[in-house]
N, C-alpha and C positions, 0 to 999 in steps of 0.2 A: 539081882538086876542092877545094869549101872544107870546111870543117871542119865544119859542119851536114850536109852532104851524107854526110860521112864517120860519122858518128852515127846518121844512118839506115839506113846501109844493114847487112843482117844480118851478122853473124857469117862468118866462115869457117868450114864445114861444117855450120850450122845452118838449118833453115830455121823462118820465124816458124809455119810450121802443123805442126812437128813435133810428136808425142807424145813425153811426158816418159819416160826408159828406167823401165824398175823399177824401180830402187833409188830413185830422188828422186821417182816415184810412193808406194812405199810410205813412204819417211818423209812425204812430205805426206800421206797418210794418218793415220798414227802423229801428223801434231802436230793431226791435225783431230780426232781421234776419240781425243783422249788421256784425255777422262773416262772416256770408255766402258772405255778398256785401264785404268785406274785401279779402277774397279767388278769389273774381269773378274778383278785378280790376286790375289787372295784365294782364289777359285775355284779358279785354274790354277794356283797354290802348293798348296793342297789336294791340288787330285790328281795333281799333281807327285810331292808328298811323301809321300802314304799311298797312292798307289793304282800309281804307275811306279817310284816308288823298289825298294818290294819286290820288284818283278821283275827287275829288276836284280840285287838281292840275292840270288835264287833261284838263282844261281849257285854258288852255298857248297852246295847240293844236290852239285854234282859237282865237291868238292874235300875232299881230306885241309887240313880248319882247320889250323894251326898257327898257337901266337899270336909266335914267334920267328922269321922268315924266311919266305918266300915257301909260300902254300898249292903245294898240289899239286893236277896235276887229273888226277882219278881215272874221269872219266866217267860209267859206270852202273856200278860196282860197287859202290855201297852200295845203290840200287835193286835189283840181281840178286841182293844178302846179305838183302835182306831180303822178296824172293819164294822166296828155297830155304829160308828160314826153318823148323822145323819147326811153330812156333807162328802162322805168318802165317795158316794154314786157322784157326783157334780167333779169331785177334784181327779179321780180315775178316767171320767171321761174327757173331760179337761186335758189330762195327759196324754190321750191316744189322739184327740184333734191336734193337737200341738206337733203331736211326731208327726203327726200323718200330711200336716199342713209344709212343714219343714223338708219333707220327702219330696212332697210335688211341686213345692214350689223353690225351694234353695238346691237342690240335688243336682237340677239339669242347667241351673246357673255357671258354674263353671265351666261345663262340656261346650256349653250354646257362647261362652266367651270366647274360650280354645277355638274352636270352628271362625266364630269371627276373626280373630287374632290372624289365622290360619289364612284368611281371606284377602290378608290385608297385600297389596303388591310390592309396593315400598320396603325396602329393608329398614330403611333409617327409623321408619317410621311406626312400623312392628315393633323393632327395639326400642324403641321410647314408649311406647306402649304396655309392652314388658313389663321393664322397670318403672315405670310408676304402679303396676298393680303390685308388683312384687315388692317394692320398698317398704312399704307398713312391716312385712315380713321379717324384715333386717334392721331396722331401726324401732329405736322406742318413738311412742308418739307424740313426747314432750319435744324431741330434737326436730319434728316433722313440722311441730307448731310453731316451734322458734325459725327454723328455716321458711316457713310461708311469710310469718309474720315481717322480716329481714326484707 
């Protein structure tokens, strides 16, 4: 055989019409589409961080903390300490007048504003309108006290 010949011909166990396995598919992948995973990881550190972290962390749920030595895991017992609670019935109910007060009475506040706003004929005076509800929005409330105070 000469040395051209040996050059051509394939591989020992490869064939030229083979599919690439996984792993060197998806790094070729990974180096084609590396802006895209660049744009992406700001997103997926996000919710990495604020949104999987914490469930992870939800774990301290069912453990005696200790900051000296290994927590303890406790399971549902602080769950079951605090449905025999005798004030769980007061603080549960507590919670549904709360929402429920919060529903009928803060909910239709903004609509019944918009509609007023809406009302208004004045343009000048809409737009000052506006912006003063919407300024809190945009500014801190230390620079709103220095400006009134001024």
């Amino acid at each position: 055989m000469s040395a051209r010949h040996s050059i051509l011909q394939e591989p020992e166990g490869q064939r030229a019409d083979a599919k690439p396995t996984g792993m060197s598919r998806a790094l070729r992948g990974v180096r084609t589409w590396w802006p895209y995973f660049l744009m992406l990881s700001p997103g997926a550190i996000y919710f990495g961080l604020f949104h999987f972290y914490p469930i992870y962390e939800a774990k301290l749920a069912f453990h005696d903390f200790r900051i000296i030595g290994p927590d303890i895991w406790v399971g549902l017992k602080h769950f079951k300490a605090l449905v025999v609670s005798t004030a769980f019935a007061q603080v549960l109910a507590n919670t549904f007048i709360i929402s429920g007060m919060k529903i009928v009475f803060v909910f239709p506040l903004p609509i019944l504003l918009a509609l007023l706003i809406n009302e208004v004929r004045g343009n000048t005076l809409r737009r000052g309108v506006q912006s003063v509800i919407y300024l809190p929005h945009f500014l801190s409330w230390v620079v709103i006290e220095v400006a009134a105070e001024i």
